[in-house]
VOVEXGU-120625 format. One record per atom (N, C-alpha, C, CB): residue number from 1; atom name; x, y negated, z. Coordinates in steps of 0.001 Angstrom, whole numbers, plus 500000, padded with zeros to 6 digits. Atoms other than C-alpha are relative to their C-alpha. Glycine has a CB too. Layout:
<recs>
REC;NUM;CA;X;Y;Z $
...
</recs>
This chain:
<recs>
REC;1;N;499610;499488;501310 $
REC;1;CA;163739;130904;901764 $
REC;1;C;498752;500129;499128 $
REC;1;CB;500734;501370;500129 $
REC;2;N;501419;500264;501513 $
REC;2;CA;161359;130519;898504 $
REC;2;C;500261;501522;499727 $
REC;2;CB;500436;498572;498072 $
REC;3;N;500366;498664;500342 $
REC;3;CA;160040;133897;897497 $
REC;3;C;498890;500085;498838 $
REC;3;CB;499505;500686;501281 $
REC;4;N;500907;499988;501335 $
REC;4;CA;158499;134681;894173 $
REC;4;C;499567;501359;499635 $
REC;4;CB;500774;499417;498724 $
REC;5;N;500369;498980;500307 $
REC;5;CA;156199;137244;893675 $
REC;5;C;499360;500306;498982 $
REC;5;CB;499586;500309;500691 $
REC;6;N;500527;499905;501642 $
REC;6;CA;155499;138317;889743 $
REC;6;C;499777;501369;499497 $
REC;6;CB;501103;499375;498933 $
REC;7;N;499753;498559;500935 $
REC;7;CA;154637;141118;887424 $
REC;7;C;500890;499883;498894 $
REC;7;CB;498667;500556;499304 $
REC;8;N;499024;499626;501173 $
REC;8;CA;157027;141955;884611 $
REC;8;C;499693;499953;499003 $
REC;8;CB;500470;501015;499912 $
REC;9;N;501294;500907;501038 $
REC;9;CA;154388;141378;882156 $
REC;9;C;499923;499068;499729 $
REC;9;CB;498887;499830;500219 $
REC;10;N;500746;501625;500084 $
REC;10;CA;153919;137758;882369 $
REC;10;C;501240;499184;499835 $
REC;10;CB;499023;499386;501570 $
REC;11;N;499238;501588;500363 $
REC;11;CA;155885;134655;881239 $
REC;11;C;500549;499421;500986 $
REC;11;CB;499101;498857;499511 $
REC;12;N;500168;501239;499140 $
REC;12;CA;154886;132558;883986 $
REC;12;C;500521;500207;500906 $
REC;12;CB;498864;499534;500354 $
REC;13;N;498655;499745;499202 $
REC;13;CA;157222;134438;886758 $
REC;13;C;501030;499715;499540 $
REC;13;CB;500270;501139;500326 $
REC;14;N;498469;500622;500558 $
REC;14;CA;160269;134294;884641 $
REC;14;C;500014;498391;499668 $
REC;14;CB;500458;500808;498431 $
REC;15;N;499712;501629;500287 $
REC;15;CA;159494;130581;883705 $
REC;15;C;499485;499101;501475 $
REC;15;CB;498893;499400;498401 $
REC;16;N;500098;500375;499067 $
REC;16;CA;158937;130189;887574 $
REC;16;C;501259;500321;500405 $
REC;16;CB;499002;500320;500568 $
REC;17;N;499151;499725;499520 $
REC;17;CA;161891;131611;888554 $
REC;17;C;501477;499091;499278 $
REC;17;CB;499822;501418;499975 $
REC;18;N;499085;500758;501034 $
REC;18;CA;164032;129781;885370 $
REC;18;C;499923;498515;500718 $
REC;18;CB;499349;500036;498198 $
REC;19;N;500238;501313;499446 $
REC;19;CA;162744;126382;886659 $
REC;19;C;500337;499914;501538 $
REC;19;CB;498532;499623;499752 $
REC;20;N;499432;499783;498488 $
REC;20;CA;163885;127400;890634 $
REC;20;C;501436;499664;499699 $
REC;20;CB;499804;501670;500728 $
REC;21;N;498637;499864;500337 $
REC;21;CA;167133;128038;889107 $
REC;21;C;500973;498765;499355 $
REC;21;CB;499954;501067;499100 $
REC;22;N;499280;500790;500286 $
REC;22;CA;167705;125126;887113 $
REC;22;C;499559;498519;501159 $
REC;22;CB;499867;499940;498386 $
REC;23;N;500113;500255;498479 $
REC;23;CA;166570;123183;890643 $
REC;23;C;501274;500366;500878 $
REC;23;CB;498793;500844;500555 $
REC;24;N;499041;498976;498737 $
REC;24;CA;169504;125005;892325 $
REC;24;C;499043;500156;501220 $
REC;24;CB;501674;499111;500715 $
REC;25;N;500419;499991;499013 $
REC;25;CA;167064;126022;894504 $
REC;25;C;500169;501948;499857 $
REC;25;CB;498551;499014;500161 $
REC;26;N;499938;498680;499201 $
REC;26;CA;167569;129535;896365 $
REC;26;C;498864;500520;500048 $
REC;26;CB;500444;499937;501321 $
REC;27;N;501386;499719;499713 $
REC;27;CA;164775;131770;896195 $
REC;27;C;500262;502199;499746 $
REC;27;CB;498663;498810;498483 $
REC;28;N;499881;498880;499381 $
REC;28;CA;164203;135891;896796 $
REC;28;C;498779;500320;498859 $
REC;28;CB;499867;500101;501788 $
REC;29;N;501666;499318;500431 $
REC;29;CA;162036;137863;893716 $
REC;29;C;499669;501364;500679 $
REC;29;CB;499846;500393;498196 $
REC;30;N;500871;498632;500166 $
REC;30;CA;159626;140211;893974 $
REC;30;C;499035;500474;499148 $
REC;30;CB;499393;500182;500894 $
REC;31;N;500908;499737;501258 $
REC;31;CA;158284;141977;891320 $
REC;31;C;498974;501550;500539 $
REC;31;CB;501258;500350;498332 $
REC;32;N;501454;499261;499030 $
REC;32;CA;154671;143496;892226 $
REC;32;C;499654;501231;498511 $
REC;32;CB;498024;498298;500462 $
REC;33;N;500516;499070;501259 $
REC;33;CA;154243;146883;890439 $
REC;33;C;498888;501500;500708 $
REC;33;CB;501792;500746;499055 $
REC;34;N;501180;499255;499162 $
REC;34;CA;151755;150057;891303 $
REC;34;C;500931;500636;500705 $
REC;34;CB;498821;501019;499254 $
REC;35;N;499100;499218;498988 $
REC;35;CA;154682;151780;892848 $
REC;35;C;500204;499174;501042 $
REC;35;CB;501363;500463;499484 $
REC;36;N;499515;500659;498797 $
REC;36;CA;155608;149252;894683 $
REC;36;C;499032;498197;499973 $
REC;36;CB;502074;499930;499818 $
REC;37;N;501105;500853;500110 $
REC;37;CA;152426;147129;895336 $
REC;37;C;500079;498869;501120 $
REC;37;CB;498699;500842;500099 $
REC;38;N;499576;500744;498785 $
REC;38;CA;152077;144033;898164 $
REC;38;C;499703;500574;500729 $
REC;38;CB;499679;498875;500308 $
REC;39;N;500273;499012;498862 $
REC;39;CA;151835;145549;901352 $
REC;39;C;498674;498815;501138 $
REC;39;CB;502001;500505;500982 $
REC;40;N;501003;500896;499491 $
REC;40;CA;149071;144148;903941 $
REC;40;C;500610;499190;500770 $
REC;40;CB;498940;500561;500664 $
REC;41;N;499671;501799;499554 $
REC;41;CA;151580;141554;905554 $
REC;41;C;500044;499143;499309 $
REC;41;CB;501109;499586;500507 $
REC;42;N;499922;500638;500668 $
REC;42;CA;152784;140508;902665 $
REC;42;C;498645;498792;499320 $
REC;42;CB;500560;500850;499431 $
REC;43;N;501061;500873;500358 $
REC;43;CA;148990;139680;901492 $
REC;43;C;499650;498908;501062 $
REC;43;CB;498818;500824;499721 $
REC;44;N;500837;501089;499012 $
REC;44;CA;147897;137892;904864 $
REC;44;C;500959;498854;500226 $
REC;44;CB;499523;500662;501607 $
REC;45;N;499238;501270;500013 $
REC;45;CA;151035;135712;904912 $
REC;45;C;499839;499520;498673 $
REC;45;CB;501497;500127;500378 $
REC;46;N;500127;500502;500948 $
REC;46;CA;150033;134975;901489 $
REC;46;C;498169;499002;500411 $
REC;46;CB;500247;501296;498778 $
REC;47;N;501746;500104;499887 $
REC;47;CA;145752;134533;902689 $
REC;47;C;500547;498828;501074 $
REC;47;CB;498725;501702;500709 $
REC;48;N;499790;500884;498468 $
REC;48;CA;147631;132449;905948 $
REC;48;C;500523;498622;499165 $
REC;48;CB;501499;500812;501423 $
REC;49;N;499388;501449;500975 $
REC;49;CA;149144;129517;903240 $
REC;49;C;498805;499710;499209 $
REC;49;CB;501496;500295;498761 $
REC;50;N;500968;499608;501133 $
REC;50;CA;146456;130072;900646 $
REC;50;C;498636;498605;500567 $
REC;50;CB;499396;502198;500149 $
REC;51;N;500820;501083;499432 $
REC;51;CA;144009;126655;900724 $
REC;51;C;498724;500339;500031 $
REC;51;CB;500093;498794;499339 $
REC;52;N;501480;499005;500233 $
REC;52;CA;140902;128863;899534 $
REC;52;C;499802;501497;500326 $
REC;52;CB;499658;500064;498515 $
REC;53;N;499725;498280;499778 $
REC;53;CA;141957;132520;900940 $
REC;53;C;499796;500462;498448 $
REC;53;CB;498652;500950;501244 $
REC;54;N;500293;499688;501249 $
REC;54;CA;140921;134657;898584 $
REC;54;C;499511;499518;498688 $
REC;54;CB;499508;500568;500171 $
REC;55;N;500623;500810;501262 $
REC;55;CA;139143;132402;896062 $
REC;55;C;501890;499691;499014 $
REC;55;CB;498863;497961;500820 $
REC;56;N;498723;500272;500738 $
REC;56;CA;143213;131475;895274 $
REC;56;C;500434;501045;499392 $
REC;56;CB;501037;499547;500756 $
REC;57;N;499094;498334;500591 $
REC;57;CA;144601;135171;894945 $
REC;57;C;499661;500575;499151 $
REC;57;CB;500073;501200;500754 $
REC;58;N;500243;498890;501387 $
REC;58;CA;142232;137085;893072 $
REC;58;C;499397;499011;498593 $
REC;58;CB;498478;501452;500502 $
REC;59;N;500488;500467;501069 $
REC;59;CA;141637;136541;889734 $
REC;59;C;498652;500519;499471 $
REC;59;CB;500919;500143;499165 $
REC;60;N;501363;498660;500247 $
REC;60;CA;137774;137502;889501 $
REC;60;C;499707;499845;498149 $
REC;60;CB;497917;499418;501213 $
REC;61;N;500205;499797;501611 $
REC;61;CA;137605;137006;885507 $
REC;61;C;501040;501736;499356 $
REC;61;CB;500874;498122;499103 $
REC;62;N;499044;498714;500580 $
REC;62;CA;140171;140351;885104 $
REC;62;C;498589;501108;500011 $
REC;62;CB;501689;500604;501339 $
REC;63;N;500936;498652;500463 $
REC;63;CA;138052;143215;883543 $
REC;63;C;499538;501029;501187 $
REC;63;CB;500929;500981;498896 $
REC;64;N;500168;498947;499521 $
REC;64;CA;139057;145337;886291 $
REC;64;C;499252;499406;500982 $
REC;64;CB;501078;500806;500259 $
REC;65;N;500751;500778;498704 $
REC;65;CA;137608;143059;889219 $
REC;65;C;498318;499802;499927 $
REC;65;CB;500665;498364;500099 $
REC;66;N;501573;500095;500261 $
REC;66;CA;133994;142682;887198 $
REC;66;C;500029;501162;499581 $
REC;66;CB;499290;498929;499016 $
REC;67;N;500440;498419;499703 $
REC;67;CA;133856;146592;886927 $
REC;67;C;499466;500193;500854 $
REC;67;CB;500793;500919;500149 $
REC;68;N;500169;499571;498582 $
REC;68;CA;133869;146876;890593 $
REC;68;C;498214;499201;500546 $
REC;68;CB;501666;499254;501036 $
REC;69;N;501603;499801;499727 $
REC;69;CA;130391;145186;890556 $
REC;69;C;499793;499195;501216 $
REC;69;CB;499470;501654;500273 $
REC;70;N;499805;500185;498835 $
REC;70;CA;131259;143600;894249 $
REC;70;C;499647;498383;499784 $
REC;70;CB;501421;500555;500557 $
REC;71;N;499789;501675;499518 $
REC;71;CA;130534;139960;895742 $
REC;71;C;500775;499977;500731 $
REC;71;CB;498993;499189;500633 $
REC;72;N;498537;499764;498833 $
REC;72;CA;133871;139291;897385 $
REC;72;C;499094;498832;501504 $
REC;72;CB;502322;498869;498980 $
REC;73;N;500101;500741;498932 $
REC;73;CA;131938;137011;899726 $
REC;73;C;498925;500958;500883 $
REC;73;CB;499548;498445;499608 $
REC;74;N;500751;498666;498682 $
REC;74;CA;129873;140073;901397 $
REC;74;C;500987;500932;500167 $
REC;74;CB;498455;501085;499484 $
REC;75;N;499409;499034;499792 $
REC;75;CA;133200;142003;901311 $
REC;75;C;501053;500047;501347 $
REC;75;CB;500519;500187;498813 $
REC;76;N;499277;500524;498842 $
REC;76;CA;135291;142265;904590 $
REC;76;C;501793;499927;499156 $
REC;76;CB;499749;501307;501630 $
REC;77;N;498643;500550;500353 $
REC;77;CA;139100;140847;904245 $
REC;77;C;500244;501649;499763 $
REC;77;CB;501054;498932;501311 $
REC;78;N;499328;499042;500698 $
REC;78;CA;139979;144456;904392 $
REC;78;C;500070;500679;498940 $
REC;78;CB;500028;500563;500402 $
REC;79;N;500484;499090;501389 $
REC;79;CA;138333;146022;901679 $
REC;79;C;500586;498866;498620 $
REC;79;CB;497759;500267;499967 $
REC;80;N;499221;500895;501181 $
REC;80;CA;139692;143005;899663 $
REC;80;C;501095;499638;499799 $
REC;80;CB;499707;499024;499846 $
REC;81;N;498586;500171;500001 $
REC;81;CA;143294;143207;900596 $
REC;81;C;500100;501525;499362 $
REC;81;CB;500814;499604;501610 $
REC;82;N;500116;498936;500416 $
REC;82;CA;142613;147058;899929 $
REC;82;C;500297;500051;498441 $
REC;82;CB;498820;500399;500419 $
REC;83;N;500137;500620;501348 $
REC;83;CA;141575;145927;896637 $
REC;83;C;500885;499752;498763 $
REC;83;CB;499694;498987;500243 $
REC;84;N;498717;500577;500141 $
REC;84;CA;144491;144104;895851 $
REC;84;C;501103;500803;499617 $
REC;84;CB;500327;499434;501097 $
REC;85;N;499008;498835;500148 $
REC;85;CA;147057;146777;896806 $
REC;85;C;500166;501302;498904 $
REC;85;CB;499841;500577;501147 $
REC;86;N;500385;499152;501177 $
REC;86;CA;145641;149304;894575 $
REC;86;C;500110;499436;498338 $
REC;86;CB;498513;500337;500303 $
REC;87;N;499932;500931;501327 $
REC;87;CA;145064;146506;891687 $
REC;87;C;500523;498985;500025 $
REC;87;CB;498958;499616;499476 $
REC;88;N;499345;500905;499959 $
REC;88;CA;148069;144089;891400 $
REC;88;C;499354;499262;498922 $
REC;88;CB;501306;500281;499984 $
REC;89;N;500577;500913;501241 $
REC;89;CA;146751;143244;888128 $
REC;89;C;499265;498686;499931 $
REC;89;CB;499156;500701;499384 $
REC;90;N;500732;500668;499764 $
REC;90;CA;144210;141388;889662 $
REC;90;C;499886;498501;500881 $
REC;90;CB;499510;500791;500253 $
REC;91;N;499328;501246;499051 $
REC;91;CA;146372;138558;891666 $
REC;91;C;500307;499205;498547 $
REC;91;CB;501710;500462;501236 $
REC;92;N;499525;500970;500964 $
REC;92;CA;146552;135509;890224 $
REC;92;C;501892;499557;500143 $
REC;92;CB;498918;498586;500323 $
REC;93;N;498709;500054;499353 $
REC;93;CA;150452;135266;890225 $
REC;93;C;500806;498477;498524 $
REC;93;CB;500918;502207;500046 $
REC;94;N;499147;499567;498878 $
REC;94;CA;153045;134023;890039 $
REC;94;C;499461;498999;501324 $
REC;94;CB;501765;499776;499560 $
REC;95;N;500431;500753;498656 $
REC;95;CA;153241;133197;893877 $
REC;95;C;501483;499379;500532 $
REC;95;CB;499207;501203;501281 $
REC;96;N;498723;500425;499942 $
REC;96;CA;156143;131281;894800 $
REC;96;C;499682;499005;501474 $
REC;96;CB;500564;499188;498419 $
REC;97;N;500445;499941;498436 $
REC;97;CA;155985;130929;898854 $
REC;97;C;501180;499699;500823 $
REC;97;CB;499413;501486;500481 $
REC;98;N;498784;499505;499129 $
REC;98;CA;158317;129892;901439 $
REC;98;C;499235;500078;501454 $
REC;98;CB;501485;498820;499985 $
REC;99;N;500833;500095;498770 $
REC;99;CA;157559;129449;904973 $
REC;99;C;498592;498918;500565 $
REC;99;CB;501033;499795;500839 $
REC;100;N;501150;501390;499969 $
REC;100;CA;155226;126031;904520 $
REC;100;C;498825;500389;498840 $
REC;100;CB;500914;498202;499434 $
REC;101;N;500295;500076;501425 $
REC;101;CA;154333;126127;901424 $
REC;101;C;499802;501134;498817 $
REC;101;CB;500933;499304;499626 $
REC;102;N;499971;499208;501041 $
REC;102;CA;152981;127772;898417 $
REC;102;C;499082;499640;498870 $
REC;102;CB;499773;501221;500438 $
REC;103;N;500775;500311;501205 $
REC;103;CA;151914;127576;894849 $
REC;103;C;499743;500664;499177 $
REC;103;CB;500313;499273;499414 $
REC;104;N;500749;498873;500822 $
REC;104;CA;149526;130323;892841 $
REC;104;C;500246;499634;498259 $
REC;104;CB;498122;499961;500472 $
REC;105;N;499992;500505;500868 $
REC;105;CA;150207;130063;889358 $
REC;105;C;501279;499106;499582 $
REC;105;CB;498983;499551;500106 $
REC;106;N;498840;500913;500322 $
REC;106;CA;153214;128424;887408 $
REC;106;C;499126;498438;499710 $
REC;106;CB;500992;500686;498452 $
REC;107;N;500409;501889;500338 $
REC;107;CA;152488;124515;887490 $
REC;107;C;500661;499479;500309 $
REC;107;CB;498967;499152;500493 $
REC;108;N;498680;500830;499924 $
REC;108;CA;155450;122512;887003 $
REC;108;C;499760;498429;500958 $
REC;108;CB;500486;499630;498200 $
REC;109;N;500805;500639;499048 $
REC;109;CA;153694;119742;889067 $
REC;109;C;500054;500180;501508 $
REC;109;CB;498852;500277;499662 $
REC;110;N;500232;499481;499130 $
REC;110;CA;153025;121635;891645 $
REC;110;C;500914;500391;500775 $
REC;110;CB;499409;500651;499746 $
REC;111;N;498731;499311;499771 $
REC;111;CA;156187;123819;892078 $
REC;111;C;501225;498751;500440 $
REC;111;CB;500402;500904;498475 $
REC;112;N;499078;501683;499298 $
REC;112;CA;157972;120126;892917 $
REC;112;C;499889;500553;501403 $
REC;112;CB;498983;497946;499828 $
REC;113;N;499856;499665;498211 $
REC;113;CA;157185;120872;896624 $
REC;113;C;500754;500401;500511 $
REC;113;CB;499356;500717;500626 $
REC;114;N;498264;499179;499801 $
REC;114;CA;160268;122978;897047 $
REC;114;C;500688;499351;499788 $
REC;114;CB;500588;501113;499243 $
REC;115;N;498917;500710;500454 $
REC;115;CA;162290;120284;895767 $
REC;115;C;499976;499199;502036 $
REC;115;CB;499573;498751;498126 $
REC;116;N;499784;500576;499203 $
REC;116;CA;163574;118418;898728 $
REC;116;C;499566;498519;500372 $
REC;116;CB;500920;500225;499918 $
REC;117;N;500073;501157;500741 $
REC;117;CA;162152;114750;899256 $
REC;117;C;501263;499279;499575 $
REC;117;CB;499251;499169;500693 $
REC;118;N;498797;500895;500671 $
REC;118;CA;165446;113008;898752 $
REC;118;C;500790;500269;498252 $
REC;118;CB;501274;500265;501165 $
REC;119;N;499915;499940;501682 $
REC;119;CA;165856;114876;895181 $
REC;119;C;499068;499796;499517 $
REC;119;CB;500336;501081;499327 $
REC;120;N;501044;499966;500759 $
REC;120;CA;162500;114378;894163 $
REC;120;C;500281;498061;500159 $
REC;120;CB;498402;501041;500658 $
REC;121;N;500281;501127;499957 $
REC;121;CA;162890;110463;895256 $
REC;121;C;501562;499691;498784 $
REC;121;CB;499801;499367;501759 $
REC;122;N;499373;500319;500845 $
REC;122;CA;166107;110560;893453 $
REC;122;C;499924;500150;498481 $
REC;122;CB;500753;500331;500382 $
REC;123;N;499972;499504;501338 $
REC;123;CA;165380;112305;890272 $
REC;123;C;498618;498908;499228 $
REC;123;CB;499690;501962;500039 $
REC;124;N;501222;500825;500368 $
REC;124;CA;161960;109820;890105 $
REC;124;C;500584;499016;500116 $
REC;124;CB;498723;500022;500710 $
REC;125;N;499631;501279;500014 $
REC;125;CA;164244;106789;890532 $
REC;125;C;501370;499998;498539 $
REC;125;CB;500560;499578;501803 $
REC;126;N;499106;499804;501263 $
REC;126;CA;166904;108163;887585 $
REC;126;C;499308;500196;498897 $
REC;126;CB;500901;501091;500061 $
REC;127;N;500934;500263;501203 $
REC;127;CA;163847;108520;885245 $
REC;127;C;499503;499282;499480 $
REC;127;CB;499314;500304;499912 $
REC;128;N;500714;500836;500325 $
REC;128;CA;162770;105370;885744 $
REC;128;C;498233;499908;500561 $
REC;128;CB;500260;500143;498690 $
REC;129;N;501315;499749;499089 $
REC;129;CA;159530;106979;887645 $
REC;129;C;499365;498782;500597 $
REC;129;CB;500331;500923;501221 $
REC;130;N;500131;501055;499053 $
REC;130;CA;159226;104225;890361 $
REC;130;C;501428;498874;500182 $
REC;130;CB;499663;500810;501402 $
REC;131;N;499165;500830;499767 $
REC;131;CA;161187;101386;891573 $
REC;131;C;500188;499393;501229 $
REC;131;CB;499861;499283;499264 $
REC;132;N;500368;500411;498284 $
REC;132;CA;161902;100585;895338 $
REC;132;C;499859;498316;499745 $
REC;132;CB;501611;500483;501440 $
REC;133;N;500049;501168;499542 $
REC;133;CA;161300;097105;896416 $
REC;133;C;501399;499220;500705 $
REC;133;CB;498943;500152;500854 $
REC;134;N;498900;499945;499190 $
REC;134;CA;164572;095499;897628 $
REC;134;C;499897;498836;500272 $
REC;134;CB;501238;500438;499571 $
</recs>
């Protein structure tokens, strides 16, 4: 099951979740707030897909992340999932995850992966995309 994790703030969840939908694809939100922040599985099954660990998740340009003054590469995983939990703000989101797969950020490109191959080969052969060989 595809799982989308967004703040309520941002665009780019709802126009991740809009584009799932008109996909008919099935998917489970979660909207990341300080009450109810990611918890530390949630992050490491996110750090366990993730092609750069942390370099993908946090967003180190957010105000609050260059306050903290820190090199995340002398910091241990915990203190930077810690991090995290306390400051959602600071995830690059949305995260849209299933059990293989996942993609940081809305990128319509990208977010294809969830499509199935036999709709992606079909919908690229009804566009005119490619052309099999027969």
């Amino acid at each position: 099951m595809i799982k989308v994790y967004y703040l309520s703030n941002t665009n780019s969840g709802r126009t991740a979740m809009k584009w799932l939908e008109n996909h008919n694809l099935q998917y489970v939100d979660r909207k990341i707030t300080k009450k109810k922040p990611l918890d530390v599985h949630e992050i490491k099954k996110i750090l366990a897909l993730a092609e750069n660990g942390f370099d993908d998740l946090i967003n180190f340009r957010t105000k609050k992340f260059q306050a903290l003054e820190i090199d995340e590469n002398e910091c241990s995983t915990e203190y930077l999932i810690e991090i995290l939990i306390k400051n959602p703000s600071m995830i690059k989101l949305p995260i849209i995850i299933d059990e293989k797969k996942i993609v940081i950020g809305f990128n319509e490109r990208e977010i294809r992966c969830f499509l199935t191959k036999e709709y992606r080969r079909t919908q690229l052969l009804d566009s005119g995309g490619y052309y099999l060989e027969e």
